[in-house]
Each structure stands twice: as structure tokens, then as C-alpha cells.
N, CA, C and O of each residue as an XYZ file, in Angstrom:
232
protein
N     -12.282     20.962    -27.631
C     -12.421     21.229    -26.210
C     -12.869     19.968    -25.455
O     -12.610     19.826    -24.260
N     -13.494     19.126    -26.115
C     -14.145     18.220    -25.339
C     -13.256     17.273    -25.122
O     -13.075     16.880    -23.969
N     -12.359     16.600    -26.463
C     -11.397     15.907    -26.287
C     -10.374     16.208    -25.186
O      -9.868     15.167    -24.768
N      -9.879     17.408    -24.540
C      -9.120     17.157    -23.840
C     -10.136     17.168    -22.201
O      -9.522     16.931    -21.160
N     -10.984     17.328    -22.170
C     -12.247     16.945    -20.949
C     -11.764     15.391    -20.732
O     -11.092     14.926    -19.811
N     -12.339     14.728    -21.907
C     -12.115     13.395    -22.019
C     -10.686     12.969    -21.630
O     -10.629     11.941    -20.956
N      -9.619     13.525    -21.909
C      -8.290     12.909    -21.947
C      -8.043     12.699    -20.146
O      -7.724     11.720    -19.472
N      -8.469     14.587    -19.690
C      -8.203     14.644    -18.439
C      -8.643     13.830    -17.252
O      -7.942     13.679    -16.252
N     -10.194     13.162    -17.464
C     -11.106     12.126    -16.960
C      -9.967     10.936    -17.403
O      -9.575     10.166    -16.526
N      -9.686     10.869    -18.161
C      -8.837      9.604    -18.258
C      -7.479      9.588    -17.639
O      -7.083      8.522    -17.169
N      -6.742     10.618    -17.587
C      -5.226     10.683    -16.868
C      -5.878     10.132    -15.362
O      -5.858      8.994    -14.893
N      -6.419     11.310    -14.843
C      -6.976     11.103    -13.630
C      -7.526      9.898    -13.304
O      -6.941      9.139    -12.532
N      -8.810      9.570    -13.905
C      -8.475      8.070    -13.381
C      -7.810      6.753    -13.668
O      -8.270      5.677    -13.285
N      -6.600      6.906    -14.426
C      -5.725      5.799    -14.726
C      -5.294      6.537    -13.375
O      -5.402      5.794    -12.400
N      -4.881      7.691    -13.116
C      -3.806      7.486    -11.243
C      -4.985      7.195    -10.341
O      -4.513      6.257     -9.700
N      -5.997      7.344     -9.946
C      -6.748      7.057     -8.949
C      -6.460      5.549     -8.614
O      -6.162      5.187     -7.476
N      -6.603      4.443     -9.999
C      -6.946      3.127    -10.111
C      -5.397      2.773     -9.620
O      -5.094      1.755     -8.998
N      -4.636      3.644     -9.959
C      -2.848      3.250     -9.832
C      -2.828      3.367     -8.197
O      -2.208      2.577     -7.485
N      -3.343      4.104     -7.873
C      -3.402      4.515     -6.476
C      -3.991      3.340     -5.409
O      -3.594      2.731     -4.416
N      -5.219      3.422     -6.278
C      -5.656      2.126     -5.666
C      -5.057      0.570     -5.225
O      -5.142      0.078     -4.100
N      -4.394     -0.092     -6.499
C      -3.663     -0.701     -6.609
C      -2.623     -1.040     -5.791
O      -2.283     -2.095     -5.258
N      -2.079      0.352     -5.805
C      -0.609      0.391     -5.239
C      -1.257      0.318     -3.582
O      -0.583     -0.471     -2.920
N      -2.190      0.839     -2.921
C      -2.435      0.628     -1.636
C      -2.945     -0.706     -1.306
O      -2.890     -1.140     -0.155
N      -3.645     -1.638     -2.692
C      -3.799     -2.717     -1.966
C      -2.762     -3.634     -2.104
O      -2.784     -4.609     -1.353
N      -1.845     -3.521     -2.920
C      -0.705     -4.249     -3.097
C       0.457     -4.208     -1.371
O       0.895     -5.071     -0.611
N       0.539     -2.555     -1.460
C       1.151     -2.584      0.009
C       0.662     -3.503      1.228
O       1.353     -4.220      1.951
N      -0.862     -3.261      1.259
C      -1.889     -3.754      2.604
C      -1.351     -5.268      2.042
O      -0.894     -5.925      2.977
N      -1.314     -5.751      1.151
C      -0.755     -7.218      0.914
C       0.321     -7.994      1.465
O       0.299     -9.090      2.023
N       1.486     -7.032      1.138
C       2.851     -7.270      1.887
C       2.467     -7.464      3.176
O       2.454     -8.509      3.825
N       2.031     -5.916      3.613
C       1.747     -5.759      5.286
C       1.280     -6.727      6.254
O       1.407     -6.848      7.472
N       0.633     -7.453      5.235
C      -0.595     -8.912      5.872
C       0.309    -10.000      5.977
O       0.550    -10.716      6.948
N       0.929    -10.017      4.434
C       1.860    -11.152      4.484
C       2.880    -11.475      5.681
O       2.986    -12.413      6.471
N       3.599    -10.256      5.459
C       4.960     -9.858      6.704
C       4.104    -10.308      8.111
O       4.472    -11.348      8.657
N       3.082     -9.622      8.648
C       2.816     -9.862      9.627
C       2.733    -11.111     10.071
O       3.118    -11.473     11.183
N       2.016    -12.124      8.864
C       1.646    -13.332      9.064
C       2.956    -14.292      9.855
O       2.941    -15.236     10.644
N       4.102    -13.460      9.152
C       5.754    -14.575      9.354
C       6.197    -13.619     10.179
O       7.086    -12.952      9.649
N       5.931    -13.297     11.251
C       6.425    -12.291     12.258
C       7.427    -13.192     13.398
O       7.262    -14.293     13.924
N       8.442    -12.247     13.493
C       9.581    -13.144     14.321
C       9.213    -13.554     15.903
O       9.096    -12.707     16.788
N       9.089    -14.648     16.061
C       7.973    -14.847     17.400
C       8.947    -14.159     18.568
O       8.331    -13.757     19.555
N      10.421    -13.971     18.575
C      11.164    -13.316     19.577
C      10.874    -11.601     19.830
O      11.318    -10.866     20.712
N       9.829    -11.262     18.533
C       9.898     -9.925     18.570
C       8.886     -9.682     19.627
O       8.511    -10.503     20.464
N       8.386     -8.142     19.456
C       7.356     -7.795     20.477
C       6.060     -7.873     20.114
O       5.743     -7.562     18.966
N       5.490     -8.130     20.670
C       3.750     -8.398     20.547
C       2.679     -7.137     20.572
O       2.980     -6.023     20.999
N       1.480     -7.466     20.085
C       0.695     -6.366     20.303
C       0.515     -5.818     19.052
O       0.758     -6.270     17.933
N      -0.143     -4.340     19.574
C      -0.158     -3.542     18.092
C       1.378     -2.648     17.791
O       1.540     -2.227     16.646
N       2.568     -2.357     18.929
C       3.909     -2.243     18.402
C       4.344     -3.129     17.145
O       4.467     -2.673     16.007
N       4.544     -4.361     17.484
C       4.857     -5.025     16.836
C       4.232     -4.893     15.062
O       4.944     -4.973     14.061
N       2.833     -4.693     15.089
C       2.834     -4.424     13.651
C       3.501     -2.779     13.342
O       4.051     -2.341     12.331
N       3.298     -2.344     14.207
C       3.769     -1.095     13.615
C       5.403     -1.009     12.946
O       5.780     -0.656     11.829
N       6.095     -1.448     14.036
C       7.534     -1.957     14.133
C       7.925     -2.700     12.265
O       8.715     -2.360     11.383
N       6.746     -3.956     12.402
C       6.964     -4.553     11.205
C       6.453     -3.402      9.678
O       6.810     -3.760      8.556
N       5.761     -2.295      9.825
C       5.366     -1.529      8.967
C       7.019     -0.800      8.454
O       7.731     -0.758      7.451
N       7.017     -0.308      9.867
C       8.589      0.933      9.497
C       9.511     -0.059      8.622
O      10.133      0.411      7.670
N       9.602     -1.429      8.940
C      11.257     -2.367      8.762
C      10.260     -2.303      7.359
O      10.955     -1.521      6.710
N       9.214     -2.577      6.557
C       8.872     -2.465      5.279
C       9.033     -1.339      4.555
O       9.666     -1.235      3.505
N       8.493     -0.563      5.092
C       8.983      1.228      4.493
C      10.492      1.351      4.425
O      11.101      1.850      3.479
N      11.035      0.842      5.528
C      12.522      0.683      4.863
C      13.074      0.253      3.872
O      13.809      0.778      3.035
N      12.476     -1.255      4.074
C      13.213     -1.992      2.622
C      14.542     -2.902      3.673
O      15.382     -3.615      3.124
């Protein structure tokens, strides 16, 4: 019984840490992209947003 206590503490937080990861990896891009932002585009807080969607795209 205990062993699978243990297993489940462990699935769970190998995805928490995956989770983690994966959101700071995104916030990474997000920073990056912004940094090289097309100076013809629009300014402000649109503009990051704008640059969020064209990433979620791909």
C-alpha cells in the first residue's frame, strides 16, 4: 500500500516540475520574441499580446 503512495507522490510531482519547466521555458521564448519585435509593428501592451498569439501559432 505504501509503495504505490510513494509512486503516486512521484508521478505527480515529476508533472508539477514538467509543468513548471514547460511555463518557464514558454515565458523564455515570450521574452526573447519580444526583445526582436518588428519596430513597424504596434506598440504598447497590444503588441505583446499580438506577439503571444503569432507564438501560440507557430
Amino acid at each position: 500500500m505504501q509503495a504505490r503512495t510513494n509512486a503516486g507522490r512521484r508521478t505527480r510531482n515529476t508533472v508539477v516540475v514538467a509543468l513548471i519547466v514547460a511555463a518557464v521555458w514558454a515565458g523564455t521564448a515570450a521574452i526573447r520574441g519580444a526583445a526582436h519585435a518588428d519596430p513597424d509593428g504596434p506598440t504598447g501592451p497590444v503588441a505583446h499580446f499580438s506577439r503571444a498569439v503569432e507564438l501560440i501559432r507557430g
